[in-house]
C-alpha positions as CSV (number, residue, x, y, z in Angstrom):
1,X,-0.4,-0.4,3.5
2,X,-0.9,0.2,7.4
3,X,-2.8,0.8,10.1
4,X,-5.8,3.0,9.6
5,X,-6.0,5.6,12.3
6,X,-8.6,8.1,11.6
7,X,-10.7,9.4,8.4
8,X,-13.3,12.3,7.4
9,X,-16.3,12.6,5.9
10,X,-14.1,13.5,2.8
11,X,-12.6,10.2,2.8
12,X,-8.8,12.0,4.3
13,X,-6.8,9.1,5.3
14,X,-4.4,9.0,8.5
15,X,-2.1,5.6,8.6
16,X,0.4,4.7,11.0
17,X,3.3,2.3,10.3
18,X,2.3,2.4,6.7
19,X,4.7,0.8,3.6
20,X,4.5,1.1,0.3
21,X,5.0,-2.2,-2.1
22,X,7.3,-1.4,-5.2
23,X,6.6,-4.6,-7.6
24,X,9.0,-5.4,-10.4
25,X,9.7,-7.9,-13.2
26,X,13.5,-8.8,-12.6
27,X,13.5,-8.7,-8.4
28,X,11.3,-9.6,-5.6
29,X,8.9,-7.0,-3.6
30,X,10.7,-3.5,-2.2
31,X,8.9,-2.5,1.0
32,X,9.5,1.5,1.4
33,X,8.9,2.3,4.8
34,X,6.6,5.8,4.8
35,X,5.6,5.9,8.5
36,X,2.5,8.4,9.6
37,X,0.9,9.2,6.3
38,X,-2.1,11.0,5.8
39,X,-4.2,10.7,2.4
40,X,-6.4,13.4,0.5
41,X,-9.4,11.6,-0.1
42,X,-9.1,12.6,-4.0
43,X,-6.1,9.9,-4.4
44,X,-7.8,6.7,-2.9
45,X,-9.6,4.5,-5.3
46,X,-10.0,1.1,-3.0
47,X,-9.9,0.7,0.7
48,X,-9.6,-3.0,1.7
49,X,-8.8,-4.9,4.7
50,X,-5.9,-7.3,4.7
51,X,-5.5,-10.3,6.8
52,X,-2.4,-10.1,8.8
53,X,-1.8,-13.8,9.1
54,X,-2.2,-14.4,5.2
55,X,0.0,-11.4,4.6
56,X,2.9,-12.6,6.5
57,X,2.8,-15.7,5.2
58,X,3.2,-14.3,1.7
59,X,7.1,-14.7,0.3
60,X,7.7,-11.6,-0.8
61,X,11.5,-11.9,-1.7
62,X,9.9,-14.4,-4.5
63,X,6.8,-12.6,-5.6
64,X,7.4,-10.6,-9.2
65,X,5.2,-8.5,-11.1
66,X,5.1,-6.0,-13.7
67,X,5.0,-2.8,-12.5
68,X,1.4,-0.8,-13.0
69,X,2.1,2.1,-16.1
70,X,1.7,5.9,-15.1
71,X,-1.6,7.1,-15.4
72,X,-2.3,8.9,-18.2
73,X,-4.9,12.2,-18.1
């Protein structure tokens, strides 16, 4: 997640302030801070928009999941 801040026609990504959420089973969410990030288009499947109010209302110390398995080629 962060703030988008620029793109190309091949879909390149550049986000600022950007986290990534590490879900697990046994423990709430881990936020690893990433800062600037930039994307090669090949490695983005969804682009959403998230509502910032919504999202910071969310618990995330309480919120568990199972992780996603490793994709397989």
């Amino acid at each position: 997640m962060g703030t988008l801040k620029g793109f190309d026609q091949t879909i390149n990504l550049i986000l600022d302030e950007s986290h990534e959420r590490v879900y697990s089973n046994t423990q709430g969410v881990e936020q690893v801070v990433l800062g600037l990030y930039i994307i090669r288009g090949d490695n983005i499947a969804v682009i959403g928009e998230v509502d910032d109010d919504t999202d910071s209302s969310l618990d995330l110390s309480n919120i568990k999941a199972e992780p996603l398995n490793p994709v397989v080629h």
